[in-house]
Each structure stands twice: as C-alpha cells, then as structure tokens.
C-alpha positions as CSV (number, residue, x, y, z in Angstrom):
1,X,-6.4,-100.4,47.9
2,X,-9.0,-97.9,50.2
3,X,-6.6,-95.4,49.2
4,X,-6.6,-95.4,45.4
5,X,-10.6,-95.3,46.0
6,X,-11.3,-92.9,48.4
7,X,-8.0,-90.3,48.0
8,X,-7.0,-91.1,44.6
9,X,-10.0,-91.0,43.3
10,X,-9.9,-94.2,40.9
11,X,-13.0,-95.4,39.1
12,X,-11.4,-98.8,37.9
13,X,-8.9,-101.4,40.1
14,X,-7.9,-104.6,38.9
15,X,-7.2,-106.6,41.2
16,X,-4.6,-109.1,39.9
17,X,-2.3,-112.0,41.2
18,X,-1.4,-115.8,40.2
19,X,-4.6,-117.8,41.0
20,X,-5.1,-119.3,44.5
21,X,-3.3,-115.7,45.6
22,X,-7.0,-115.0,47.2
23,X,-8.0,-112.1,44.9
24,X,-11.7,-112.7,44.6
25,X,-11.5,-112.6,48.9
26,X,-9.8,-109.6,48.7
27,X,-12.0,-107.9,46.8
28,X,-15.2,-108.7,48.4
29,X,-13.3,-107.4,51.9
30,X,-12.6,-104.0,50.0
31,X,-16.1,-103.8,48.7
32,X,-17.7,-104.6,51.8
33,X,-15.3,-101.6,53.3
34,X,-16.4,-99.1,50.7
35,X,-20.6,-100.1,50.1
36,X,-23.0,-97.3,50.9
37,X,-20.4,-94.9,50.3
38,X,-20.3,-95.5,46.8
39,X,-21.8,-96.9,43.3
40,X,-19.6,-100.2,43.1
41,X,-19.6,-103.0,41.1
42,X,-17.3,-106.3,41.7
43,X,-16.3,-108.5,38.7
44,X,-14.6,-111.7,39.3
45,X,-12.2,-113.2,36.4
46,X,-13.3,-110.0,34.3
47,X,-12.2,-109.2,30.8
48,X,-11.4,-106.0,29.4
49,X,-14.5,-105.6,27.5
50,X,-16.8,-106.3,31.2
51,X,-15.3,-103.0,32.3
52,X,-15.5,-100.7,29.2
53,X,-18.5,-98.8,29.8
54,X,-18.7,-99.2,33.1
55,X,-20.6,-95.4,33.8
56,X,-19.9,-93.5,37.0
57,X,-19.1,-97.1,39.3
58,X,-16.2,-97.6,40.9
59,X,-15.8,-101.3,39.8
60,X,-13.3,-103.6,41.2
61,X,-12.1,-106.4,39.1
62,X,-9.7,-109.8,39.5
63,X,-7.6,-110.8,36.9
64,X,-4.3,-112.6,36.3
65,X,-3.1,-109.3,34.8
66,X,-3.6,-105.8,34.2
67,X,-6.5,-105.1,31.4
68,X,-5.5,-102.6,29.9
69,X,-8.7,-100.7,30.0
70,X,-8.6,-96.7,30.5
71,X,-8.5,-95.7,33.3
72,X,-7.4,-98.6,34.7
73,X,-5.3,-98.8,38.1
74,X,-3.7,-102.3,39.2
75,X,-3.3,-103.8,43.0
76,X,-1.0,-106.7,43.1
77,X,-1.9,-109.2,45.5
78,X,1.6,-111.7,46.1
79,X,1.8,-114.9,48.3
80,X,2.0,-114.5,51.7
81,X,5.0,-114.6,53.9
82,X,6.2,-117.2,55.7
83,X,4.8,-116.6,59.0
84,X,1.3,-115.5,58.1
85,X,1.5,-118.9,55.7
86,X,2.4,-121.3,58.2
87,X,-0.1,-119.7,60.5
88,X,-2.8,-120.2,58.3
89,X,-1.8,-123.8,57.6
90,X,-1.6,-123.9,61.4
91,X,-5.3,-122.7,61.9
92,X,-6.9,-124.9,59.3
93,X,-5.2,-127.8,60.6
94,X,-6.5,-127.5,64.1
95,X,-10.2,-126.7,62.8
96,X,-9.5,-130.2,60.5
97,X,-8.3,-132.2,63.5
98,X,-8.1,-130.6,66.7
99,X,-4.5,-131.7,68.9
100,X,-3.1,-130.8,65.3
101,X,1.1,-130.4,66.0
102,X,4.0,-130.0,63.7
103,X,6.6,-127.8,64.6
104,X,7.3,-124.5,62.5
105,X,10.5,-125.4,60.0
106,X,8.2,-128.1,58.9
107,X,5.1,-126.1,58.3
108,X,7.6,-123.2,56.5
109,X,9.2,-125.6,54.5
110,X,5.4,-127.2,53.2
111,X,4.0,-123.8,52.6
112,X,7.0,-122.4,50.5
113,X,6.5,-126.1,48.5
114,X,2.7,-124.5,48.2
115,X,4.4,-121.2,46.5
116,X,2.6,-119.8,50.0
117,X,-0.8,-119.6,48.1
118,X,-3.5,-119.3,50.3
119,X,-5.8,-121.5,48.3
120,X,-2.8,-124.6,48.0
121,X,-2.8,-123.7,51.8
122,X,-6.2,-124.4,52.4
123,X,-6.3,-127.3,50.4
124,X,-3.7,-129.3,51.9
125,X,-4.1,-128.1,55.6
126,X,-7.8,-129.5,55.6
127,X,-6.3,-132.8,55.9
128,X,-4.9,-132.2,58.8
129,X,-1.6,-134.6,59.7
130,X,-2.0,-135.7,56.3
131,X,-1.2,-133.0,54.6
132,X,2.3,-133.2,56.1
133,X,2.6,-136.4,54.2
134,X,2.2,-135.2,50.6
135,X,4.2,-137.2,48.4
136,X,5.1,-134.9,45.7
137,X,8.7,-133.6,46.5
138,X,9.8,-130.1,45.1
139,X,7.6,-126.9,44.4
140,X,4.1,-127.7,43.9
141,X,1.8,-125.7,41.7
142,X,-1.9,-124.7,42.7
143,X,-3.2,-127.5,40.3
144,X,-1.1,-130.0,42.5
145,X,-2.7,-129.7,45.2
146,X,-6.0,-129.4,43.8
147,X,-5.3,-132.6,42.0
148,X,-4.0,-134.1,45.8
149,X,-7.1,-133.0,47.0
150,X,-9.5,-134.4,44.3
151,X,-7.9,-138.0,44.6
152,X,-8.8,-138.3,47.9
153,X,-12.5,-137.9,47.6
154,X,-15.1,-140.7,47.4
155,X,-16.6,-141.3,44.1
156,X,-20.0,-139.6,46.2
157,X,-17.7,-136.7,46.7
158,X,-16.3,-136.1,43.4
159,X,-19.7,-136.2,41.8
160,X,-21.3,-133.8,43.4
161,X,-18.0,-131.5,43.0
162,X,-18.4,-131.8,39.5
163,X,-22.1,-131.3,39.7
164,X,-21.6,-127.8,41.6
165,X,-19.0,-127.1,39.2
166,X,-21.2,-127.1,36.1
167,X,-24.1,-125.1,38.0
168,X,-23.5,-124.2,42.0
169,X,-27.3,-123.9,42.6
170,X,-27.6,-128.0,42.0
171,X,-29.2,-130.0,43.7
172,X,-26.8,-132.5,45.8
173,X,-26.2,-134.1,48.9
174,X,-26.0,-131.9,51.5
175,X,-23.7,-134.7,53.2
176,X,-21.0,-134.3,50.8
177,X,-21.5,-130.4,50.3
178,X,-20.8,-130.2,54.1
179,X,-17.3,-132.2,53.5
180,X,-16.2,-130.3,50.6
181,X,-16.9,-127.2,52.4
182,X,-14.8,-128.8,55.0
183,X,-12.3,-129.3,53.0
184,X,-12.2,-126.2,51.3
185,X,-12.9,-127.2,47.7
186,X,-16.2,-125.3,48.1
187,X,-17.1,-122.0,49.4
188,X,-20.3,-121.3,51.3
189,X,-21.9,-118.0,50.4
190,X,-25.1,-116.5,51.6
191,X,-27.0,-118.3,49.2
192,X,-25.4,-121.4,48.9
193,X,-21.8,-122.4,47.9
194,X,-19.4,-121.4,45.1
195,X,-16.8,-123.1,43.5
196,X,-12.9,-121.4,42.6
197,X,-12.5,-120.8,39.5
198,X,-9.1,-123.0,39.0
199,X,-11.2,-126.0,41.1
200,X,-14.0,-125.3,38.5
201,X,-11.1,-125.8,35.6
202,X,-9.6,-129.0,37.3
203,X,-12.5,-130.5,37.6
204,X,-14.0,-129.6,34.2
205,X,-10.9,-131.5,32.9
206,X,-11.2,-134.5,34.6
C-alpha cells in the first residue's frame, strides 16, 4: 500500500474487501504512516462521486469494490490466515476472561466458520468461553455473528446501541458504552466512539 503512494506515485487507492475484512483499520494505519508527508484525505464507505474532484490529495478510500474512478488504483484486503485468526481470537479471549483455554484445532475450526473476518472475530471472541459454544453449525456470515452478539445484550444495552447508531455523539450511559466497547460492537475514537458500518445496518434493521 506505502508503495503505490510513495514509489508509484498514486493519487487515488481504494481500499476494498468484504465487510468485517478490517478496511476502515487499515486505512487509518496507512494514513497515520504517510501524514505530514503529504495532502491526504481518508473516506470511509466512499462512492465514486466522493472522489471525483478530489484536487492534488492523495485520498484513500474503503469500498466493497473498485470505483471505477480515474485514476483509480485498488488494494485488496482478504481474511486473514489461520494462524494470525486464531491468534486474534486467542488475544480477545484472554482480555474478555483472563485463564481463557481452548486448544488450537478448535479455535481454527471457529474462525474458518467466521470466514476468518476480523470483525466476526472480535465479535464472538469477546465472549470469551462462550463464544466456543455458538450454536449455529456451518459457515457463518458477518451478519451472524453480529446478530449472536446483539441477542445477548440487555434491553439497557441494545438501546443505547441503537441510540449511537443513529448519531455516535449521543448522549448514553456511560455504563453500557463501556460494555459494548468491551465487546466490540463499539469503537472508541479520540472523541468518543463509532459504530461499524454493517453493526450500524443490523441494528438499523432491527
């Protein structure tokens, strides 16, 4: 990614990935790695028409796909592999209940069930020996676990979730922010917390 920036000299990279890959993470890391060198811009979710006339930036967008835009040069972000996925499901485990133990087939076989999406990851780790008790069998998609994840909330929970998902600068219960923080269906930013876009979709539905 550094390198179609800073040696191939392009102005526009999108960014792109099934959601829950960890795109909008990814771009913020490269951002961070290229500000005060250059003009940059960031857009999350963007649409062809956000980076049209985008002057002499260098903007980095996240979308599904390509746009299609001139100019335009695409970074594919895939799942992880299995190690790196059941070590992440390892760490987030531990932080969610410390003495956390499952051996590693079993933590391979969940997170290939997860499609070894970072977000589904997350999600299902931050219930700690629970999450090795999911009921669904088969593949699971992102909205799966999301849904797995919402059910368990208390009704305190689940209405500040939606409440941040209609405007993230809400005022709520710092109480339940903390838990959904904890369990990763928030985000905490420097100014607050944000919400995933797909969480912000599920919820919005519900």
């Amino acid at each position: 990614m550094l390198r179609l920036v800073r040696l191939d000299g392009a102005r526009l990279v999108t960014v792109t990935g099934p959601s829950g890959v960890g795109k909008t993470r990814f771009a913020v890391e490269v951002a961070a790695e290229l500000s005060g060198r250059l003009e940059l811009a960031v857009i999350d979710d963007a649409s062809a028409s956000e980076v049209a006339d985008r002057g002499d930036a260098v903007m980095i967008a996240t979308s599904g796909a390509r746009l299609g835009a001139s100019g335009e040069r695409a970074y594919p972000l895939r799942p992880l592999a299995e190690s790196p996925a059941v070590e992440l499901f390892r760490q987030r485990a531990e932080a969610a209940a410390p003495g956390f133990e499952a051996a590693y087939a079993e933590l391979a076989a969940l997170c290939r069930r997860l499609g070894r999406l970072p977000l589904a990851i997350e999600l299902v780790a931050a219930r700690g020996a629970d999450g090795l008790r999911v009921p669904i069998e088969g593949a699971w998609t992102l909205e799966a676990a999301i849904t797995w994840s919402y059910e368990q909330l208390n009704e305190r929970e689940k209405d500040v979730l939606g409440a941040v998902a209609v405007d993230a600068t809400a005022e709520v219960d710092p109480v339940a922010v903390a838990e959904l923080v904890r369990l990763r269906l928030l985000t905490p930013t420097g100014a607050g917390v944000e919400i995933h876009s797909a969480i912000r979709e599920f919820v919005a539905s519900v």
